[in-house]
C-alpha positions in Angstrom: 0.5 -23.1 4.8 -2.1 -26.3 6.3 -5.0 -24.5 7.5 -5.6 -25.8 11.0 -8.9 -24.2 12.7 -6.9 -21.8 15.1 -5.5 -20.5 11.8 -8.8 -20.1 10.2 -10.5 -18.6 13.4 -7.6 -16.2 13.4 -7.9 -15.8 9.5 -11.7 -15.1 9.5 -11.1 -13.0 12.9 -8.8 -10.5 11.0 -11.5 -10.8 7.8 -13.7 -9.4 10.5 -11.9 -6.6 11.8 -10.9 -5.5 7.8 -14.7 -5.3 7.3 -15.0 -2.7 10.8 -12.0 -1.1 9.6 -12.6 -0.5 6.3 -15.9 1.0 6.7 -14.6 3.1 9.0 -11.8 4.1 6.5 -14.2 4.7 3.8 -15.6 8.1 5.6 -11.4 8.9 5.0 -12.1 8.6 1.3 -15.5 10.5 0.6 -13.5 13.3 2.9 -10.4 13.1 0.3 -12.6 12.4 -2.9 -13.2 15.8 -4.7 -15.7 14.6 -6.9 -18.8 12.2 -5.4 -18.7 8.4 -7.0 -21.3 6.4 -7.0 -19.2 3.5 -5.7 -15.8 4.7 -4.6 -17.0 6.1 -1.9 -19.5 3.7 0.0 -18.8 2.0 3.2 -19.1 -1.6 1.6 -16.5 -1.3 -1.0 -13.9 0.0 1.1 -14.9 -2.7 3.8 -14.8 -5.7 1.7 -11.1 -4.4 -0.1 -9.9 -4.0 3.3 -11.1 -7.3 4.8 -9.9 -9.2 1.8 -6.8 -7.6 2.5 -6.4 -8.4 6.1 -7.7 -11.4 5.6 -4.6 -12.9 3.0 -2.1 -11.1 5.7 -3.3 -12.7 8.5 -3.4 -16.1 6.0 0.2 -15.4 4.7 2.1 -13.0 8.0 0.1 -15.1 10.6 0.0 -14.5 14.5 3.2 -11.9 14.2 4.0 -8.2 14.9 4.8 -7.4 11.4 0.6 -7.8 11.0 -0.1 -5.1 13.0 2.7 -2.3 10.6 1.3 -4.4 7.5 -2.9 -3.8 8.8 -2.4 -0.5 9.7 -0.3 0.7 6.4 -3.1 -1.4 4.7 -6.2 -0.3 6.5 -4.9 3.3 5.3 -4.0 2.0 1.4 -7.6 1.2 0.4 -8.9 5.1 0.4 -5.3 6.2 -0.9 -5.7 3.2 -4.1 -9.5 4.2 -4.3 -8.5 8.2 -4.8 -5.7 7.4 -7.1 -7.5 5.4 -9.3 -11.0 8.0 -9.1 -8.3 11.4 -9.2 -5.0 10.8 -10.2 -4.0 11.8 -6.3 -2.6 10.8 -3.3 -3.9 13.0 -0.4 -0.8 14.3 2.2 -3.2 13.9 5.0 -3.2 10.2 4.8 0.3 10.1 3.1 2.6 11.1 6.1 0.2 9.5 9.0 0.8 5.9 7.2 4.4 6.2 7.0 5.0 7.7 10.4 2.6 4.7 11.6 5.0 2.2 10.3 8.0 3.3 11.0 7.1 3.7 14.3 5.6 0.2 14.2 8.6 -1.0 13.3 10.6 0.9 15.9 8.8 -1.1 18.5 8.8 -4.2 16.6 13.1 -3.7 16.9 13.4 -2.6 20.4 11.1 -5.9 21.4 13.2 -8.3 19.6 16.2 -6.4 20.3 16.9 -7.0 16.6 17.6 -3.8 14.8 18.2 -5.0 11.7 15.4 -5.6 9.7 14.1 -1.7 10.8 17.9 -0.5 9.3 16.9 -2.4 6.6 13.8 -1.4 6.2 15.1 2.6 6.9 17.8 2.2 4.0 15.1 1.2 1.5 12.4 3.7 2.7 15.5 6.3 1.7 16.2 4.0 -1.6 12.9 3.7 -2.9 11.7 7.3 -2.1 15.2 8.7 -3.8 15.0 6.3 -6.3 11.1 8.1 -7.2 12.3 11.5 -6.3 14.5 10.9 -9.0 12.2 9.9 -11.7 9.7 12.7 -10.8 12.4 15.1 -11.4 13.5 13.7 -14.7 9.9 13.7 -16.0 8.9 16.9 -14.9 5.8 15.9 -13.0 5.3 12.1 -15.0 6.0 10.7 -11.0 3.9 13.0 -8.8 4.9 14.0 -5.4 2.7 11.6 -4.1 4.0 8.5 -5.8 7.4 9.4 -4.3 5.8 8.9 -0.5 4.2 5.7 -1.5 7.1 4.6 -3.0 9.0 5.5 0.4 6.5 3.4 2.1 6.6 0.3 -0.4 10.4 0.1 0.3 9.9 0.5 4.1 7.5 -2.3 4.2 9.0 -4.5 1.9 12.7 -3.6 3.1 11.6 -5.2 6.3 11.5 -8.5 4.9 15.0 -7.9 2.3 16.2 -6.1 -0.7 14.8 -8.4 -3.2 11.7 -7.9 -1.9 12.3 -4.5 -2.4 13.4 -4.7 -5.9 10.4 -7.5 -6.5 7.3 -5.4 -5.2 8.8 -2.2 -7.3 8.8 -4.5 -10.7 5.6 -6.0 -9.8 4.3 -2.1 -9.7 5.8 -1.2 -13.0 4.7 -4.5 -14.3 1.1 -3.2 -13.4 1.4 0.0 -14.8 2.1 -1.1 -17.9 -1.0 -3.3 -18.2 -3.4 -0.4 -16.9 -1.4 1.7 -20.3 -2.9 -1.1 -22.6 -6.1 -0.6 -21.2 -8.4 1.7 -23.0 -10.7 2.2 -20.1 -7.8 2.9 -17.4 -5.5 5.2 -19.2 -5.9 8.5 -19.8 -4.5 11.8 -21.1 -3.3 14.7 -19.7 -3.6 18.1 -21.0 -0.5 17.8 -22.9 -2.1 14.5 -24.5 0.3 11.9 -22.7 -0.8 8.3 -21.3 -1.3 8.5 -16.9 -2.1 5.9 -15.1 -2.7 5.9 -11.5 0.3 4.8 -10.4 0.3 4.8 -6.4 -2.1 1.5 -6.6 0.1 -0.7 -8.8 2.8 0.5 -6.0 0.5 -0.5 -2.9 -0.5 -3.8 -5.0 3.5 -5.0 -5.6 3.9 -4.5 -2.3 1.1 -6.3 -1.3 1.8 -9.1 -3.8 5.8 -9.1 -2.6 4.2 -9.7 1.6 1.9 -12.3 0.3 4.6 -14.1 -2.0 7.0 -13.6 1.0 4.8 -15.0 4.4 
């Protein structure tokens, strides 16, 4: 994509609002973090994530509806990653007001294009993706927590928008990130039963970001 100066204003301008936003967000995680961290929970952190963030969706999505579903499920992914990765956790509180925000987002985005579609898409692999985790948590007794299932409902409702590939991509790119953080001693950890966890809702939230930003 050539980077004309209405693009960059509009690229820097979304920057911008990541930085408000994020600090904002970041009294969401020192609420949700049991434990204080030194850095996990400062305003700066969780502002610069989120403006980077914005910042390579407004780059990649530019001037369209879907930024607004992919900035909000964003704005709300930084304290979710950050507690993951501190706490092995994903709180409910910020679980169901994400997915409810974008599927309504994307209810809206239908009804003004008059373009149902992509939102049945998107619906089908909410249910897909969800099941598909429902699934695995069952079969491992408690390896796929609860709360992986409901970010794996919202990965497929946010890829799903843009196709089933995407779908499938952003869910490989996840397990492809999993596997990295089990080869690495200072990410991995043990359980009380002495088996490898990883926090896996932010290699979810990071394939699906990758999967947007591969996608436009």
């Amino acid at each position: 994509m050539q980077l004309t100066t209405s693009s960059w204003w509009w690229w820097s301008g979304s920057a911008a609002a990541g930085l408000v936003l994020g600090a904002a967000a970041s009294g969401l995680t020192r609420q949700f973090l049991r434990h204080e961290r030194t850095l996990a929970g400062t305003w700066w952190f969780g502002a610069i994530l989120t403006a980077a963030v914005l910042g390579l969706l407004s780059w990649r999505v530019g001037a369209r509806g879907e930024l607004a579903v992919y900035g909000f499920v964003a704005v709300l992914a930084v304290p979710l990653a950050i507690i993951d990765w501190c706490e092995h956790r994903l709180p409910r509180a910020l679980m169901w007001p994400q997915l409810a925000g974008a599927v309504l987002g994307f209810v809206v985005l239908c009804l003004v294009s008059h373009d149902p579609a992509p939102g049945v898409r998107a619906l089908a692999a909410l249910v897909a993706a969800g099941g598909l985790f429902l699934i695995l948590a069952v079969a491992t007794g408690g390896g796929v927590g609860a709360g992986d299932v409901s970010v794996a409902a919202v990965v497929g409702l946010a890829t799903g928008w843009i196709g089933w590939a995407q779908v499938v991509g952003a869910l490989l790119t996840a397990s492809l990130l999993a596997l990295v953080m089990v080869t690495a001693p200072g990410v991995r950890r043990r359980d009380d039963d002495g088996a490898l966890v990883v926090p896996f809702g932010p290699c979810l939230l990071a394939g699906a970001l990758i999967t947007a930003l591969a996608n436009g």
